[in-house]
C-alpha positions as CSV (number, residue, x, y, z in Angstrom):
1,X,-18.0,-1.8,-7.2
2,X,-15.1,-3.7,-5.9
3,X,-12.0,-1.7,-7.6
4,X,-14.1,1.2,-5.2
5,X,-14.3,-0.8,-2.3
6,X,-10.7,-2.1,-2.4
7,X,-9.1,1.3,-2.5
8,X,-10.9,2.8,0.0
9,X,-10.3,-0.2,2.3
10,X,-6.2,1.1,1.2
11,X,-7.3,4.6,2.7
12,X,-8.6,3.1,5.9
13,X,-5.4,1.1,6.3
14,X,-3.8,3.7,5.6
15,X,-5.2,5.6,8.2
16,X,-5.5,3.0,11.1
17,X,-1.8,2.4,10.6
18,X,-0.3,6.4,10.7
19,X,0.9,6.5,7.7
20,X,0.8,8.3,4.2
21,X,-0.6,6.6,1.2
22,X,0.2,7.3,-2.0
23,X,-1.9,5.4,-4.7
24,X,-1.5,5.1,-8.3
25,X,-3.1,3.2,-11.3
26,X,-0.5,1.4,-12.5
27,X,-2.6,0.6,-16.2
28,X,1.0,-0.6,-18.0
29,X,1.2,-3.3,-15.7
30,X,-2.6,-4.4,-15.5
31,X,-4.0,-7.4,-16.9
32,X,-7.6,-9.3,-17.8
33,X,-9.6,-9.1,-14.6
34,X,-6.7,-7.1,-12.8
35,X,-5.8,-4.1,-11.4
36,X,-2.0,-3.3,-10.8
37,X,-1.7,-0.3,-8.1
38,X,1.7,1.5,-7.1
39,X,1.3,2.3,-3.2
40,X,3.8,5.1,-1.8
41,X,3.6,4.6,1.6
42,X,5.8,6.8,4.4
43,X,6.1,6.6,7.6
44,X,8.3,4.9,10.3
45,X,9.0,1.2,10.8
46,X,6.3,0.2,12.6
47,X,3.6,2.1,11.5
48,X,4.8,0.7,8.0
49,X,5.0,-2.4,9.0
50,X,1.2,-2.5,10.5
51,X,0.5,-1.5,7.4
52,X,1.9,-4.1,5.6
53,X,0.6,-6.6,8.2
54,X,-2.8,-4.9,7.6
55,X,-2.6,-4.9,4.0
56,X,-1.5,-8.8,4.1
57,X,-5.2,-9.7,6.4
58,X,-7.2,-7.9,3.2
59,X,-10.4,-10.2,2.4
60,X,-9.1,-9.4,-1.4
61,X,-6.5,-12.0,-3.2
62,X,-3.8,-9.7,-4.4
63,X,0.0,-10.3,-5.0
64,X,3.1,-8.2,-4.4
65,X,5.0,-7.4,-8.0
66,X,7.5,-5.3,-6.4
67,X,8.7,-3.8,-3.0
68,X,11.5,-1.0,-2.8
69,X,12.3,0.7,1.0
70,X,14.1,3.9,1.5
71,X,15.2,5.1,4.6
72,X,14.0,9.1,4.6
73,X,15.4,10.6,7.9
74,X,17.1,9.2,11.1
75,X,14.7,11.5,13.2
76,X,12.9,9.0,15.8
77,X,9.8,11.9,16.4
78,X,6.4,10.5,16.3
79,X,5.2,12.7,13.3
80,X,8.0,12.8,11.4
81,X,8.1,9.9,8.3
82,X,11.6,7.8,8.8
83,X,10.8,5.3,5.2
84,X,9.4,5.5,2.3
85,X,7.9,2.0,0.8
86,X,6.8,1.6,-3.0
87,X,4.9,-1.8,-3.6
88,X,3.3,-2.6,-7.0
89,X,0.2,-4.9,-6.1
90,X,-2.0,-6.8,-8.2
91,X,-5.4,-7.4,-6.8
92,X,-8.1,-9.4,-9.0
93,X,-11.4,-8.0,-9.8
94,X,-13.9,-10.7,-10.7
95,X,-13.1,-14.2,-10.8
C-alpha cells in the first residue's frame, strides 16, 4: 500500500544520503486522507542536506509542518553526526 511504500522510500533516502532516520506516526496531527510523520534525522550538513534535497524530489505530494535544527557536536569526522533535524511532514494517501 502506499503509506508502505512511502516510508520505506524514507529508509532508502535515508540510507543513500548517510544519515539516521528516525520515524514516527505523528496520529495527533493526521487528518482525512493524511498521514503526519515526525522524521529525526542526524547527521552532518551535507548529508542532511541531500537528504532534504532527496526528500523534496519524492514522487509523493507531501508538505513540511515544521522544521527544528540542532547543532549536536563541532567534530568534522566522517561518522560522527554534527545536526540533528526534526521535520513534521504531511504526505497524502489517496486523492
Amino acid at each position: 500500500s502506499q503509506p508502505v511504500a512511502f516510508i520505506e522510500s524514507l529508509e532508502n533516502l535515508a540510507a543513500k544520503s548517510e544519515v539516521s532516520l528516525l520515524l514516527d506516526l505523528d496520529t495527533g496531527l493526521a487528518r482525512e486522507k493524511e498521514l503526519a510523520f515526525r522524521l529525526t534525522i542526524d547527521g552532518n550538513s551535507k548529508t542532511t542536506d541531500r537528504f532534504l534535497k532527496l526528500l523534496e524530489l519524492m514522487p509523493y505530494p507531501l508538505e513540511v509542518e515544521e522544521m527544528s535544527v540542532q547543532r549536536l557536536s563541532e567534530d568534522t569526522k566522517k561518522d560522527v553526526a554534527t545536526h540533528r533535524s526534526v521535520l513534521v511532514i504531511r504526505v497524502r494517501t489517496s486523492s
